[in-house]
N, C-alpha and C positions, 0 to 999 in steps of 0.2 A: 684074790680076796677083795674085789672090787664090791663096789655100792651105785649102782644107775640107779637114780632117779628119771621117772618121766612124767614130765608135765604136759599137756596136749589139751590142744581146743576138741569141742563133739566133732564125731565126724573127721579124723586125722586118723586113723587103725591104731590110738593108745593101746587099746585092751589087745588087739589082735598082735602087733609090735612087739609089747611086751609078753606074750606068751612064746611068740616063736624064740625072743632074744634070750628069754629064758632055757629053752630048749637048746638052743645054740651054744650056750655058754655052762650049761647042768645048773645054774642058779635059781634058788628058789626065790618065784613071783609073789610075793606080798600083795594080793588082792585087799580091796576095800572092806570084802569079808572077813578076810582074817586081822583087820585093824580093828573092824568093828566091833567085834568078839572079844578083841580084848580091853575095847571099854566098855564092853556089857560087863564083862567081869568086874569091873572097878563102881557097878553100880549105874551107871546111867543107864538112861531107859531109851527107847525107841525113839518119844515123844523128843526128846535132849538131840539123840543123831539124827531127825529128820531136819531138827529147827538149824544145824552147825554145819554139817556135813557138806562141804566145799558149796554151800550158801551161803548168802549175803544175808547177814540175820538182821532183821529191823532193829529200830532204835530202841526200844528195851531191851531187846535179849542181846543186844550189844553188850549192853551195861548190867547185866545180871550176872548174879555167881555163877550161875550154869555155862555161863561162855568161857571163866576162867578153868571150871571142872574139865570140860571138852576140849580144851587147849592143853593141859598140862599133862591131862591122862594120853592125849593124843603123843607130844614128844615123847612120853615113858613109852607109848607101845613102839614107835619109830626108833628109836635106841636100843629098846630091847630086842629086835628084829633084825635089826643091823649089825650087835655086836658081835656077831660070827663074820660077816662079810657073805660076799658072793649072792647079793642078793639084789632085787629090782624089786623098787616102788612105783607106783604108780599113784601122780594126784596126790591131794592131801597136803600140801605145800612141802612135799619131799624134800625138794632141794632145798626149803628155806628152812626148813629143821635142822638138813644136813650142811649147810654154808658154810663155809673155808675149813671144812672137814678135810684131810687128805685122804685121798683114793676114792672120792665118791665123784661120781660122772654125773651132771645132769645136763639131761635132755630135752628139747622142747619139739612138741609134734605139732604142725602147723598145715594148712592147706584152704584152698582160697575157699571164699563163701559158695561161691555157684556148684565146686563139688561137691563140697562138705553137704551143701544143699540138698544135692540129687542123689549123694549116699543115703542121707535121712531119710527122701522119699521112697527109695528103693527100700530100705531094712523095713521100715512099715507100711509102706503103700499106703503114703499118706500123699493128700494134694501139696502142693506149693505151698500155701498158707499155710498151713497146720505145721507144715517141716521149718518154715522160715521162724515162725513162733516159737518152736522148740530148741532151733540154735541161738536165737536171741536169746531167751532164758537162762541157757546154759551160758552163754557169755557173759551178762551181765553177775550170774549168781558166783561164777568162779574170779571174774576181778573183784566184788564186792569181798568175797572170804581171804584172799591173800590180802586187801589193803585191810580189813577189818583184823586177824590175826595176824599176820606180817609186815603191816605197812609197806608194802611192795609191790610194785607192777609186774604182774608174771607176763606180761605182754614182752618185756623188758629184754633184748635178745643178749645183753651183756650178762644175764642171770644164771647162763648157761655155757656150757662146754660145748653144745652142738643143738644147732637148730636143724631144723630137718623140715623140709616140704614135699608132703605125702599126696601131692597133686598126680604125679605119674610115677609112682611104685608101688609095691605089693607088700604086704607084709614081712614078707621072705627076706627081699632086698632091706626092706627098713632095718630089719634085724642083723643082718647082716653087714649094714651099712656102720650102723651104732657097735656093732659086736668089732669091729678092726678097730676104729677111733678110741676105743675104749683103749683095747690091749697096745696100742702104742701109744697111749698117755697115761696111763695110770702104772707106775712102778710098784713092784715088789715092796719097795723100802715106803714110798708112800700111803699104802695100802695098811701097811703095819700098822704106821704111826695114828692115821685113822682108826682103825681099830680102838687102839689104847686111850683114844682122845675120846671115842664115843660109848667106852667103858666107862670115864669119868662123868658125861654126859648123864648118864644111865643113872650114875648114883649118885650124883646131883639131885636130877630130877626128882628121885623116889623119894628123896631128903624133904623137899618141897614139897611134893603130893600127901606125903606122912602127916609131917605139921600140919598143914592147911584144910586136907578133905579127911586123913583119920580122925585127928586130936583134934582137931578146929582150932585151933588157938588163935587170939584173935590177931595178926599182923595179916598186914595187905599188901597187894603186889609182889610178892614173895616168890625172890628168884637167889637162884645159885651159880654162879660161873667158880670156874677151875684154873689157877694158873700155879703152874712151878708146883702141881700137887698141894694147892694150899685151893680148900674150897670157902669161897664168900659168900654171904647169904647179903640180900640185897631187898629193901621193904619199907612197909610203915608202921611203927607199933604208937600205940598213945601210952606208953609207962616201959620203964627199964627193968621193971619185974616180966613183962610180957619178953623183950630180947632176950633175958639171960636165959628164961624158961625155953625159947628155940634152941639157941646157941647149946643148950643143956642137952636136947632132946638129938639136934643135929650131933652131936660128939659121942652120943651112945650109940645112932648109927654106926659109926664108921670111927670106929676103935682109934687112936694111932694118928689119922688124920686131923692135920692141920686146920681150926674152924675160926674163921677170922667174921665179923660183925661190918658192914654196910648198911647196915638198916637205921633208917632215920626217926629220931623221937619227934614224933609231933602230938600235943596234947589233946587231948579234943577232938583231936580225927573222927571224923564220919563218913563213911563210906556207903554205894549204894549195893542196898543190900539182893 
């Protein structure tokens, strides 16, 4: 009932890796299409996933609602994905979704520039130039997206359970490689507890995405964490009429459940819209 994540520089056999590890293990592969389909569902547009999508968005769209919309729809479909287990993500800051989750494994796919290089030239039969252009890009745009939504270096080899350097192996082997490492560290009893941690995860989230992009109500920064089955809601509202109205809205969610307030009054609040 395991959870790989994989995160990889261009040019490392991410997609190739994860399809065989998939294979290898019967785990369904969580492609970028099937994430992205399911924030089409949620309403954002094309124009929204070209400008977020493991890009480094400029200083506007930093700061726009549309970043928090793509961020919070993004963790609901990563939860929602994951709550069965046995599954492999790739990208998208998988591991940073799924951090100190139990039974999730991440992976980091690495290999030096000069290959990475000559695979690019090879896949499109491009010159030198053009290939070297296209992994700089990709480099800069995927550190840019994890410091901008995660505040974190995915360069960072402490971030992961297993680095891997796909300089001199095949797909096969990668998969292979990740596929043993996996099953001798992730427990039975681990895996579980994961599970049930990323069930509450799931409806957190949904509690959050409901207020904020259903009902709009106006509180900002609007986060839920879980502990001892008592869910917190964490924000900023400008009046105590705007908390109760969450707190109200959150407790009809989730029946039974524990709904404890973190959200701080500040008057006058002005946010960028």
């Amino acid at each position: 009932m395991a959870i790989i994540t994989i995160s990889r520089q261009i040019a490392s056999f991410g997609d190739e890796i994860a399809e065989k590890l998939a294979e290898q293990l019967g785990y369904t592969f969580i492609t970028r299409q099937v994430l992205e389909a399911e924030l089409v569902k949620h309403g954002l547009t094309e124009d929204k996933l070209s400008k977020y999508d493991e890009k480094k968005p400029g200083f506007w769209a930093s700061l726009a609602r549309d970043r928090d919309e793509y961020f919070d729809y993004l963790r609901e479909a990563v939860y929602w994905h994951a709550r069965n287990g046995n599954c492999i993500f790739i990208g998208r800051g998988g591991f940073a979704i799924l951090k100190d989750v139990p039974g999730c494994y991440a992976v980091r796919l690495v290999a030096s520039d000069s290959v990475r290089l000559e695979r690019i030239m090879k896949e499109f039969s491009w010159p030198e130039k053009k290939a070297r252009a296209l992994m700089d890009e990709s480099d800069a745009n995927r550190d840019g997206f994890h410091k901008c939504f995660f505040n974190t270096d995915h360069d960072d080899p402490c971030s992961y359970d297993l680095v891997l350097n796909t300089d001199r192996i095949n797909p096969e082997t990668g998969a292979a490689v990740i596929s043993d490492a996996c099953k001798t560290t992730v427990s039975d009893k681990s895996a579980k507890e994961g599970l049930r941690q990323i069930g509450e995860r799931l409806e957190a989230q949904k509690i959050v995405n409901h207020i904020v992009f259903d009902l709009q109500i106006p509180v900002h920064f609007l986060e839920a964490t879980v502990k001892d089955e008592i869910i917190t809601l964490h924000g900023i509202a400008d009046s105590s009429a705007v908390i109760e109205r969450v707190l109200d809205v959150a407790r009809s969610l989730v029946p039974g459940k524990e709904i404890t307030s973190g959200i701080s009054l500040v008057h006058d609040y002005k946010a960028y819209p």
